[in-house]
N, C-alpha and C positions, 0 to 999 in steps of 0.2 A: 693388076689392080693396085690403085694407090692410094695408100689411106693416109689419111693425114691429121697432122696432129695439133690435140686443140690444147691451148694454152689454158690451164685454171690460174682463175684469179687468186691474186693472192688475198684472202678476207685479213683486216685487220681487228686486232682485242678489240677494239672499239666499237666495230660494227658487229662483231664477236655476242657481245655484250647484250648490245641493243637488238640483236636480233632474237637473245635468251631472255629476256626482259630484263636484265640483272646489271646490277652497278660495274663496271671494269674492277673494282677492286675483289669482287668476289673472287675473279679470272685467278686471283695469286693467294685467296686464305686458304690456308691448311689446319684442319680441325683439328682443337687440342687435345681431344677427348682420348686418342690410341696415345700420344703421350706423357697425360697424366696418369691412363693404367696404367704401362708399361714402367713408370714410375715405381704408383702405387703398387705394382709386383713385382720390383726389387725390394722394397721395404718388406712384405708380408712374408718374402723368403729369406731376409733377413732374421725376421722374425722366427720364426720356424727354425733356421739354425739353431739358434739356442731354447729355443721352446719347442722341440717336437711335435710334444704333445697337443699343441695350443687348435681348437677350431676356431671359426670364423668369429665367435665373442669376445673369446682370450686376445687376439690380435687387437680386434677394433679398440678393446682397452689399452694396451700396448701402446697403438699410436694413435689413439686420441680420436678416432675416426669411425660416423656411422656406420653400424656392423650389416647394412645392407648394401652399402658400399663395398664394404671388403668381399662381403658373398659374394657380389655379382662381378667382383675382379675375378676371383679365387674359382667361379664358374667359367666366367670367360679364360684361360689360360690353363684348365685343368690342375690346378692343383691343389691338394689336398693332405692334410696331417694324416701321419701316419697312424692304424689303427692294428692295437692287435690285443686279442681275448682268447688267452690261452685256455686250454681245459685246465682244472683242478686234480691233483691225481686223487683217486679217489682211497679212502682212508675206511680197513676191512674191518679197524676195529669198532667203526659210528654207525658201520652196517646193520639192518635190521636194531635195531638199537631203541630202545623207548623213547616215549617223551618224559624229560625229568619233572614236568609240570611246572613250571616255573615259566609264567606272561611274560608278553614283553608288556611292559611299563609305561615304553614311550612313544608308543605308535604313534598317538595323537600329540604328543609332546611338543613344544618349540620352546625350550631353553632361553631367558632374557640376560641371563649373565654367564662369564666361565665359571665351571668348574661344577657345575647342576647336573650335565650328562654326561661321562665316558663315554666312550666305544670301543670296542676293542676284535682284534682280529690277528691273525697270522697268514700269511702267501708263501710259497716256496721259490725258491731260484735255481734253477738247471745251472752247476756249472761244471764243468769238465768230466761228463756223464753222471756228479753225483749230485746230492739239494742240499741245500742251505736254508733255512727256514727264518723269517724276520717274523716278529711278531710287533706290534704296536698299539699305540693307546690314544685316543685321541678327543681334542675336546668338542664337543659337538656345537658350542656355541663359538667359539673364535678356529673351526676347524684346524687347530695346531694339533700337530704330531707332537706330546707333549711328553712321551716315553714311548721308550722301543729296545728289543734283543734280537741278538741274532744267535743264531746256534745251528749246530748238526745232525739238531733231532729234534720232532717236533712234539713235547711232551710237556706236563705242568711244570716244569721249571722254564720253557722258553716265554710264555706268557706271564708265569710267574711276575718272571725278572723285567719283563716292559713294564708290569703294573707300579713295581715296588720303584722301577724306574723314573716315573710317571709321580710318585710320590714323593721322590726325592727330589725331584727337577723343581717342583711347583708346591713345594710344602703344603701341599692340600689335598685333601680327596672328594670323591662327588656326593652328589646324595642317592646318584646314578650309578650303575656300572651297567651295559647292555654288550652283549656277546652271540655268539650264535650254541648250539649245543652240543657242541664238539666235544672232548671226552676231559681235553686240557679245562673246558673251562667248567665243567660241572663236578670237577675230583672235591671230593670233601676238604682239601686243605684250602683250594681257590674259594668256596662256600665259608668256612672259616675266618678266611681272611676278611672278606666284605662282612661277617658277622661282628667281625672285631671292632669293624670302623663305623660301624653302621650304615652301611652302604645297603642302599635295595638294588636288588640283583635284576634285572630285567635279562629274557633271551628271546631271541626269534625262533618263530614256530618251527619247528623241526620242516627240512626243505624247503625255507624260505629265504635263503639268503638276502634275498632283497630289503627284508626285514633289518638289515646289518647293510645298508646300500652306500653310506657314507664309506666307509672303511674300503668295502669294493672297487669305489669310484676311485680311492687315492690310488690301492695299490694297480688300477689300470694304470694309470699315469706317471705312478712313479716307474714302471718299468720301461714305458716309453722312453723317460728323461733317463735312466739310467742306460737304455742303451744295451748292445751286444757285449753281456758280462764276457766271452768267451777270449772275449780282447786282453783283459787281464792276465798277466804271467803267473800273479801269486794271488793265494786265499784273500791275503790279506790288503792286497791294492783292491782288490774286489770290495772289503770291507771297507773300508775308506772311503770307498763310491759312495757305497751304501748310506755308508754319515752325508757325505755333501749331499747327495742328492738328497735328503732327506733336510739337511740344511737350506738348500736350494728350495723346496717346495713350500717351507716354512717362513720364508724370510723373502723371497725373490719373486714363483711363479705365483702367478695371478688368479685369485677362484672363484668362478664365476657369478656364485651367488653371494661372493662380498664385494665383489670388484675390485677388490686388493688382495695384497698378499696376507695370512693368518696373524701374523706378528706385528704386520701394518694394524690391523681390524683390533688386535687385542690391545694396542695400545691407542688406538686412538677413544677406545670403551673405556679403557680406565683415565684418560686423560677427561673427556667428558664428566666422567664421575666426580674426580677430584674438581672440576668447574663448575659442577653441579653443590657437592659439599661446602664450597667457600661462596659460595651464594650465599645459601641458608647459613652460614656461618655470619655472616656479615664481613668477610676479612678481605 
């Protein structure tokens, strides 16, 4: 049997074309759309380097670009900020422990200038099997860490010394103080002190931390940007993190419900102010 063999025609682009209904030039575009992600997700992991912490808002602020945009790269290519929500250890001596009676104040609250609300709180740090305790103070209108301690024990002097820190930093105090009801902040000397300045004392309902959700929300964040303490050789490089990143969060990372950084937000409210004064001033 012989079979024989048939020659295919050779079709050219042109008839290519016209037989696709389609222009010849379509035969050669290459859609830009895989090369402007592939782009846009070297920048977002750029991004990320130095922001950890940052989700899909924090970035789109970053580089200037629809945060539905960023999502729908950051979904397409899997990737994602890193997230982590340690447990608290839990503390035997706030166990069974009353309520001091004492409201929160600023539930309903929203603050129109600094220095109206505190907040204040302390997180621990695991390092080389033992803690390290930060405490911090923060202002609830320009969210700056505006004092802070660090220590080896977490007791009325560690909170103390953020507060009084927090006083010397910013020659002012609130008309606020809000905390949670942990034992540091309801010792008669801390009660004291706020009676002294005349501070009203606000605290969240006994097992409500969310109550105190500003403060929460930093120290997730700040531990992200600070990273695997265990890298550190000495206490004290460890400390020193502690300052920048704490500098860094202040001055640098971006928060999402000012859209800038804390130190950007607080000065651009007192710059406003003083534009606002020489108005009415006529000068």
């Amino acid at each position: 049997m012989v079979v024989q063999k048939t020659k295919l025609k050779k079709v050219t682009k042109k008839e290519l074309a016209k037989h696709m209904g389609i222009s010849r030039s379509l035969l050669y575009y290459q859609h830009k759309r895989p090369l402007i992600d592939e782009e846009m997700k070297r920048q977002i992991e750029a991004v990320l380097t130095d922001n950890p912490s940052y989700g899909h808002k924090r970035i789109a602020l970053e580089l200037k670009l629809n945060k539905k945009r960023i999502l729908r790269v950051m979904k397409k290519f899997g990737i994602k900020p890193y997230r982590r929500r340690p447990k608290k250890p839990r503390k035997k001596e706030d166990e069974g422990k009353k309520d001091v009676g004492i409201s929160n104040l600023i539930k309903l609250f929203c603050p129109m200038r600094p220095h109206v609300v505190w907040v204040g709180d302390f997180t621990y740090i695991k390092y080389k099997e033992k803690f390290i305790y930060l405490a911090t103070v923060m202002d609830l209108y320009t969210r700056e860490i505006i004092g802070w301690n660090i220590s080896r024990f977490h007791n009325k002097e560690l909170v103390l010394g953020a507060f009084l820190e927090a006083v010397k930093r910013t020659g002012k105090t609130p008309l606020y103080f809000h905390c949670d009801q942990g034992s540091e902040y309801d010792c008669g000397e801390y009660m004291d002190i706020c009676k002294n300045y005349r501070i009203n004392l606000s605290m969240s309902a006994k097992s409500h931390p969310w109550e105190n959700g500003f403060q929460e929300s930093f120290y997730s964040g700040f531990k992200l940007d600070l990273g695997d303490v265990n890298r550190f050789e000495t206490l004290g490089e460890l400390i020193e993190a502690i300052h920048q990143t704490i500098n860094y969060y202040n001055t640098k990372r971006i928060h999402t419900a000012l859209k800038m950084s804390p130190i950007n937000f607080k000065n651009k409210y007192y710059l406003k102010t003083t534009e606002t004064v020489s108005k009415k001033l006529g000068t």
